[in-house]
Structures are given as C-alpha cells and as structure tokens.
N, C-alpha and C positions, 0 to 999 in steps of 0.2 A: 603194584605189589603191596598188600598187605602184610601189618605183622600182627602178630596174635599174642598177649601176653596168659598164663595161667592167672586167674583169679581165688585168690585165696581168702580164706571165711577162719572169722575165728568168734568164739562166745562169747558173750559179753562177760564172763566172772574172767576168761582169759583178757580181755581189753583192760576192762578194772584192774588188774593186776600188773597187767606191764605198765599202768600208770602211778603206779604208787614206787612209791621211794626202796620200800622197803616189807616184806612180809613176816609172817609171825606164825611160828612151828607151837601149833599147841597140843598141848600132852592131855589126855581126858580119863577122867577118874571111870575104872571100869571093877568089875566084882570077880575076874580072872587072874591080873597080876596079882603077885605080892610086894610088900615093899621093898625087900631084898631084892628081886627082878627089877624093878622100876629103876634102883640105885646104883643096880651094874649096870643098867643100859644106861643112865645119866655121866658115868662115870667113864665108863667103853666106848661108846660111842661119839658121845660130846665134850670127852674130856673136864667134866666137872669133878669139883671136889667130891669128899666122900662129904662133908659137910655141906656142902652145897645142893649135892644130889638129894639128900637124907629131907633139906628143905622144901626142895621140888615134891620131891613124894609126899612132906604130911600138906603139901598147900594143893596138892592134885587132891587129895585125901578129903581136906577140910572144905575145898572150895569148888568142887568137881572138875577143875583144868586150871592149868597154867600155863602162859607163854615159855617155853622153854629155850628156845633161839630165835634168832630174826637176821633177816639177810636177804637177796636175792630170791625172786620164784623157784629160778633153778635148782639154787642151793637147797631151800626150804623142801623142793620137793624130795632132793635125793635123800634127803634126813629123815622125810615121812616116810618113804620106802623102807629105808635099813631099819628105823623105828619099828614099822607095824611089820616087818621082814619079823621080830623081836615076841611079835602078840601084842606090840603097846596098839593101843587107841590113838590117833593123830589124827591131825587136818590143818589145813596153813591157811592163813587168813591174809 
C-alpha cells in the first residue's frame, strides 16, 4: 500500500519572501491621489500622525515612494489591499 502526498509549487518572489525577516509596504508617487487623500489614508488606516502622514506624502511627492510599514508578508499584504482598496499605488517588497 501506497501513500500519496499532494505536492505543492510556490514562486520564487513567494520563497524570497517567506525567507526574509521582514517585508516593506511601499506607498508610490502617482498623478491621481492628492495629498489630502494620501494623509487620511496614512492617518485611517495606519494610524499615523497627521504630522507624520503629512511627511509620508511630500517624501512620496519628492522621492516617488516610500516605505510606509514593514512586518510580515501577510500583514504587508493585507495593508496593500485596503491601501490600493483607497486608489493608493502599493507593492511590498
């Protein structure tokens, strides 16, 4: 008697990933948001200050992206979802 296990395939950005400590939510300067949208989602979502938010937006602004959070794949993913849920521009590195 035989047993048969299911064989499961994953991609290598997925491997890459579950081998790092840690991943990074980045927020990407785009020509739709305004900085007021950028600052209630900084602020609503991630719980930043309004000062803090306000700095995210001109360094998204001045420098076309910012890291915004970092934590877990999981985590980072669900942030990118409710993010771009928003219109923002994300991707997790």
């Amino acid at each position: 008697m035989s047993t048969e296990t299911a064989q499961e395939t994953y991609s290598l950005s997925e491997i890459l990933a579950s081998v790092k400590d840690s991943n990074r939510l980045i927020l990407w300067n785009d020509d739709i948001n305004t900085f007021d949208h950028v600052i209630f989602c900084m602020m609503h979502h991630l719980q930043y200050s309004e000062p803090e938010s306000e700095r995210i937006a001109f360094k998204v602004h001045n420098d076309g992206k910012c890291a915004v959070l970092e934590g877990s794949l999981t985590e980072m993913e669900v942030y990118r979802k409710i993010l771009k849920a928003e219109g923002l521009t994300v991707s997790v590195e």
